[in-house]
BASE-397693 format. One line per 8 residues: number of its first residue (from 1); their letters; for each residue y, x, z of N, C-alpha, C. Coordinates in Angstrom, 2 decimals, always signed. Last residue first. Layout:
NUM	a	Y X Z Y X Z Y X Z ~ ...
//
This chain:
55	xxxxxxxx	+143.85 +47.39 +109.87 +143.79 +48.15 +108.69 +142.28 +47.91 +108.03 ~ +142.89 +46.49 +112.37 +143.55 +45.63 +111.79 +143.61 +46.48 +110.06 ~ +141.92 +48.99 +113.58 +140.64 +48.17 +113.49 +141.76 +46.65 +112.35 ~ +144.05 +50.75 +114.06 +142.51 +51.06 +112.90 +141.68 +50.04 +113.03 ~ +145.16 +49.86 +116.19 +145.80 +49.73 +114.75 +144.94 +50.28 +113.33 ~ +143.50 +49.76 +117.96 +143.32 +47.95 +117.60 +144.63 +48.26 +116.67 ~ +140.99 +52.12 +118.85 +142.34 +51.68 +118.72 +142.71 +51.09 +117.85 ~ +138.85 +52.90 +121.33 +139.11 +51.67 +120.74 +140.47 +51.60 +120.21
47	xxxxxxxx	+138.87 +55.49 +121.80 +137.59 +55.14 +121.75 +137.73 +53.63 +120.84 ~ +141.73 +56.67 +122.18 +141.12 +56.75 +120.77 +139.59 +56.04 +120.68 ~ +142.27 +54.83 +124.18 +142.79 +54.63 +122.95 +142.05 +55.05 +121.88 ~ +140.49 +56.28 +125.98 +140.85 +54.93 +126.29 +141.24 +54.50 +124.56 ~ +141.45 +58.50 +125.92 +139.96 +58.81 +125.61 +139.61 +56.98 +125.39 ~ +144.47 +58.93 +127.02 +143.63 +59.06 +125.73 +142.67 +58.91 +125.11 ~ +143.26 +57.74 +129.28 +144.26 +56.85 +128.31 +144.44 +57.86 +126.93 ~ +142.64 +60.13 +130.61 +141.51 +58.76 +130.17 +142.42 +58.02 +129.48
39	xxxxxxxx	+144.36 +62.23 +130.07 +143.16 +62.28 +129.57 +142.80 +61.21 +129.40 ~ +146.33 +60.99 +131.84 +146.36 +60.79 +130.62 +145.73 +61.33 +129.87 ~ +145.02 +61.13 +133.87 +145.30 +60.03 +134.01 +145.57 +59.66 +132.34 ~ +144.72 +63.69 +134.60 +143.71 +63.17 +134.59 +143.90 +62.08 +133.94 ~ +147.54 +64.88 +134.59 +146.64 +65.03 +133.44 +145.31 +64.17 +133.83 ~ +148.30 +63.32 +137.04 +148.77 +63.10 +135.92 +148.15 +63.49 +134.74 ~ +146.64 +65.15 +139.15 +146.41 +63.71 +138.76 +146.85 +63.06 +137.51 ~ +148.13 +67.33 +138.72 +146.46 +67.43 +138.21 +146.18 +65.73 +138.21
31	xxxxxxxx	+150.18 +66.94 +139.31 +150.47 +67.20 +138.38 +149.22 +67.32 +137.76 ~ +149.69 +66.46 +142.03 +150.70 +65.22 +141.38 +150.32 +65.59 +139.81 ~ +148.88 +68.79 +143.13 +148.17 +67.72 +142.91 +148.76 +66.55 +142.09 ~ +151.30 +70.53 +142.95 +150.08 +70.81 +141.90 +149.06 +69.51 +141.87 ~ +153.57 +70.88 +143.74 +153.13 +69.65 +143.10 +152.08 +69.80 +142.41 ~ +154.00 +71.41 +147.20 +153.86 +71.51 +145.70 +153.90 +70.23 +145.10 ~ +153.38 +71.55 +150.38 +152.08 +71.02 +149.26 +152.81 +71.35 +148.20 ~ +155.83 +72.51 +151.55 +154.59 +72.97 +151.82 +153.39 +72.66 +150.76
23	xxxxxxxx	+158.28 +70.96 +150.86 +158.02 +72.48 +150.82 +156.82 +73.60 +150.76 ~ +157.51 +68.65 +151.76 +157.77 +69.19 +150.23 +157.54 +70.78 +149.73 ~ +157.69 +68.29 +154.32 +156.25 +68.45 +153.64 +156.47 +68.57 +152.51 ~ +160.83 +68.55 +154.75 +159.86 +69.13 +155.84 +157.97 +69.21 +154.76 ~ +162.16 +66.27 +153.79 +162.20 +67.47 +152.98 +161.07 +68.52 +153.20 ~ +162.88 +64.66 +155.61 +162.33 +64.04 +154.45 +161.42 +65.38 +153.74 ~ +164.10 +65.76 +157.68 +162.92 +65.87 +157.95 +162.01 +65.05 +156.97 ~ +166.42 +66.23 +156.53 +165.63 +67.68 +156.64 +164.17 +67.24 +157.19
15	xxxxxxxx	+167.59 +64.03 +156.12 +167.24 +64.69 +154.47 +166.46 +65.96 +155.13 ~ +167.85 +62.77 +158.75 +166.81 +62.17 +157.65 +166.30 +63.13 +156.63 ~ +169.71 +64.63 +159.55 +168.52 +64.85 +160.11 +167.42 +63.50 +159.36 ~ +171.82 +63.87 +157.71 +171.35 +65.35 +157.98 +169.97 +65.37 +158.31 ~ +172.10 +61.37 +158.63 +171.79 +61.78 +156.82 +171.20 +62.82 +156.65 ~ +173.29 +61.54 +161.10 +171.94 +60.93 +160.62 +171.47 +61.20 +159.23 ~ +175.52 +62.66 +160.38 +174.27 +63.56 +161.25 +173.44 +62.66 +160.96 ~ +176.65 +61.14 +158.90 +176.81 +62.09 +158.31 +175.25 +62.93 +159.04
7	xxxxxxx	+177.12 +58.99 +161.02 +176.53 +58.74 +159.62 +175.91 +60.24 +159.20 ~ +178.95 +60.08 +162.93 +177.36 +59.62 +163.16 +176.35 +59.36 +162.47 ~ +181.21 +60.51 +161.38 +179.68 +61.58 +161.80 +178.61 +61.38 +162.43 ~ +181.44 +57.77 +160.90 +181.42 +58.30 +159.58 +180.84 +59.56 +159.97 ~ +181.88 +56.90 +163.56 +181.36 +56.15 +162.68 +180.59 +57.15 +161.63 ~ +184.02 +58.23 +164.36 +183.24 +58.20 +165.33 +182.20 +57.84 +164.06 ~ +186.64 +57.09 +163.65 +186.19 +58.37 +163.18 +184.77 +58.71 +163.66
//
């Protein structure tokens, strides 16, 4: 029995100190990188796109 709360408290104190900088930053940078990213893969495609150039 020993086993399975030693487990249990370690899970505890992994998931609270996983959790600890989530709380604080957001996601606003994740989410400004992501539009950046698919700005240039838009700008990527439409500059060269190889189903208008086979037509």
């Amino acid at each position: 029995m020993l086993v399975p709360v030693l487990a249990a408290l370690a899970a505890t104190v992994w998931s609270t100190w996983t959790q600890r900088n989530s709380r604080k930053s957001g996601d606003g940078a994740e989410l400004a990188g992501y539009a950046r990213f698919r700005e240039a893969m838009e700008r990527e495609h439409s500059a060269s796109d190889p189903a208008s150039d086979v037509a």
